[in-house]
N, C-alpha and C positions, 0 to 999 in steps of 0.2 A: 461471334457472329460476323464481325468485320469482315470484311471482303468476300461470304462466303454467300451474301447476297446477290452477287455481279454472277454468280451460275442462274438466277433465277428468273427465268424465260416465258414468256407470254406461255408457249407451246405447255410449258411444264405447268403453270396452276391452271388450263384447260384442262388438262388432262388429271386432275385430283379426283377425288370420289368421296373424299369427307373433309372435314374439318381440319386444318390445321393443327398441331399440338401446340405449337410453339410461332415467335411471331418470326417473318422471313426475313426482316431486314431492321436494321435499327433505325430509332429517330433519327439522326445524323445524317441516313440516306437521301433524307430531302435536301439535296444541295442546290437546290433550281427555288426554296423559300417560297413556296407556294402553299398557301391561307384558305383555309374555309372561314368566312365573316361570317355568314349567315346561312340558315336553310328554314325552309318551311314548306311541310308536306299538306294538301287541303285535298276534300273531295271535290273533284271536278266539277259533278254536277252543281251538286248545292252549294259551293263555297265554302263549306263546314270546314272551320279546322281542323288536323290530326296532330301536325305538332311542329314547333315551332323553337325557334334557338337561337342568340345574335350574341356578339359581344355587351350589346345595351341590353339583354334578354336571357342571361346565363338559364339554363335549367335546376332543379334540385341535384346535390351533386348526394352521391352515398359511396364516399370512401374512407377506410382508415390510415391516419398515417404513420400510423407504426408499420403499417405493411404495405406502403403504398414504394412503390418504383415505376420506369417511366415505361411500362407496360402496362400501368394504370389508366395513362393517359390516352389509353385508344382502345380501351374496351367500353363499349355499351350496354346496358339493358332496356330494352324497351318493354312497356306495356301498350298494349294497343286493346282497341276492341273487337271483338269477332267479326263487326261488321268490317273493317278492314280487308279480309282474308277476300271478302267476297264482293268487292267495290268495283264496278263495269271500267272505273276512268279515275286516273288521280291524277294531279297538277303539283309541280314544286316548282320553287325558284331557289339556286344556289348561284349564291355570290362567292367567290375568290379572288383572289390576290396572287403575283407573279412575282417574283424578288427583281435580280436588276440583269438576269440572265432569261435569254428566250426559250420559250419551251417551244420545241417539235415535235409534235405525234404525244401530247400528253393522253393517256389511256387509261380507263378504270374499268377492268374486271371484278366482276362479282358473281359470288357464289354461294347457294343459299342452298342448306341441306338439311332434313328433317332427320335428328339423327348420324348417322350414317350415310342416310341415302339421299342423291342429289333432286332438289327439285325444281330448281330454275337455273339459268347460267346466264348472264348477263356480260356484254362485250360494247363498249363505249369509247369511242374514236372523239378528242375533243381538239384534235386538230392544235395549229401552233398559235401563241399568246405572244404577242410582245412583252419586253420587259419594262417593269413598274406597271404594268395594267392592274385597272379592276375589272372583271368581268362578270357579268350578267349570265346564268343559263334558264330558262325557264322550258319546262317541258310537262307535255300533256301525256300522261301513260292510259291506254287502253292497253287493263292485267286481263291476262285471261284464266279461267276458271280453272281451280282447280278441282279434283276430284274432291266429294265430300263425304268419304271416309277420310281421307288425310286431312281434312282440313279439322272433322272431331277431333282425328289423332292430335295433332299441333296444339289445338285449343284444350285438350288432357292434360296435356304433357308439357309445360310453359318449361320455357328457354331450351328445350331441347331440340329447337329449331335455332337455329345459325348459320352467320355467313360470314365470309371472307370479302375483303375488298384490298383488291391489290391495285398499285398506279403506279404505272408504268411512262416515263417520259422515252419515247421509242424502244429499243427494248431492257435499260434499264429500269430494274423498280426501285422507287424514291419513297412507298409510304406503302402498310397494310396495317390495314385495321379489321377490329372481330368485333362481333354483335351478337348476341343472343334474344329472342324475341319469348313475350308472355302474351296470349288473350286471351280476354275476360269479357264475360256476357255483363255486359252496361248500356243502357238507354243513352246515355251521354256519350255526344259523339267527339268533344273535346276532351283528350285522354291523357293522367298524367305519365311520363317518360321518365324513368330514372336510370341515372348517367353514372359508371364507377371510375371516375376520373378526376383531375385536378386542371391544375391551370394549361390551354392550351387545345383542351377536348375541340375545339373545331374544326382541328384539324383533320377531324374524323370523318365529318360527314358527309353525307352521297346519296342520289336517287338511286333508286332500287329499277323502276322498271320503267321505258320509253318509247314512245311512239314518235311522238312528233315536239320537235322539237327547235328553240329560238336561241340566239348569242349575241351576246353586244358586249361591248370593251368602252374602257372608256377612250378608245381613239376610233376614231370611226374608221376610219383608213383600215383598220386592222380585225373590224366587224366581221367582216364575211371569212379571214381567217380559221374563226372561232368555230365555226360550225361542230354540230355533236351529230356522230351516224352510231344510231345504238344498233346492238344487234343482241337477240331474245330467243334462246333456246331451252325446251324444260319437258322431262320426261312426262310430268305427271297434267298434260294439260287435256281437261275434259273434254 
């Protein structure tokens, strides 16, 4: 896989139509040492939590290690609940970390397919970070509806919904990670997540959908750098 990452162009996983087989680049590619510390996904309205993850806050992990390799380390499973699918506003905050090299135009696409077929596409601009920064992103998502036959379908059919997330520091990619999603009809709106990885899974993590959104660093000078402009396209919106 070495160097055969550096063909892989923003243009090129727009233009995908399913699932990856295989992952695009290797760990190593992050050579800018850029950290997911923490994430935490909440319903906007109520405050409810959906889910939550820190280094002080590991999740349940479900891997073996007779067969574990470092493709383990950035696959997910989530379980959620169905009320998720169909949530007016969600809210997260992701915190990271920048190694001792500046990022320009760091970029996270995402793609989220039921199946085969695409059902959202997500395009995120996080703008440049100084180096040794910690940074703040908190953002407010208004999701919009999907259709509810598909959204049965997804809730039959647990993990045969997935996405891709590729990040992009200008137009090199430096990190891709895969997900697969389950939901389950539960009254409890605090939902356990289980993770098939090892040491390092934070490096995974990412909001899925944004509207409006805030950045802070820890230099202030470099605040208004940080800026995030998402951008939200999806075939199946009701």
């Amino acid at each position: 896989m070495e160097g055969l990452y550096d063909d892989v162009t923003p243009e090129m996983v727009l233009g995908l139509n399913g699932p990856t087989r295989k992952f695009m680049c290797p760990l190593s590619a992050n050579s800018f040492g850029i950290e997911f510390l923490s994430f935490i996904i909440s319903d906007y309205d109520t405050k409810n939590l959906i889910f939550e993850v820190s280094r002080d806050r590991p999740p349940p992990m479900d891997f073996d290690m007779q067969n574990f390799d470092e493709d383990s380390m950035r696959k997910i499973r989530y379980t959620f609940s169905d009320d998720v699918l169909r949530l007016p506003a969600i809210a997260t905050q992701l915190v990271f970390s920048v190694g001792q090299t500046e990022v320009n135009e760091f970029r996270m696409i995402e793609r989220h397919y039921f199946r085969n077929q695409l059902i959202k596409s997500y395009d995120f601009t996080f703008g440049f970070c100084i180096p040794g920064s910690t940074n703040t992103w908190d953002a407010v998502y208004a999701v919009p509806p999907l259709d509810e036959d598909l959204v049965a379908q997804m809730i039959a059919n647990p993990h045969e919904t997935q996405s891709d997330s590729f990040y992009f520091v200008g137009d090199k990619l430096i990190m891709h990670n895969k997900a697969s999603y389950q939901y389950v009809f539960v009254r409890a709106f605090i939902i356990t997540t289980v993770i098939s990885h090892a040491h390092g899974y934070l490096a995974r993590f990412a909001p899925s959908w944004a509207v409006t959104t805030t950045a802070t660093t820890n230099n202030a000078a470099a605040a208004a750098s940080c800026a995030l402009s998402p951008h939200l396209t999806s075939p199946y919106l009701s």
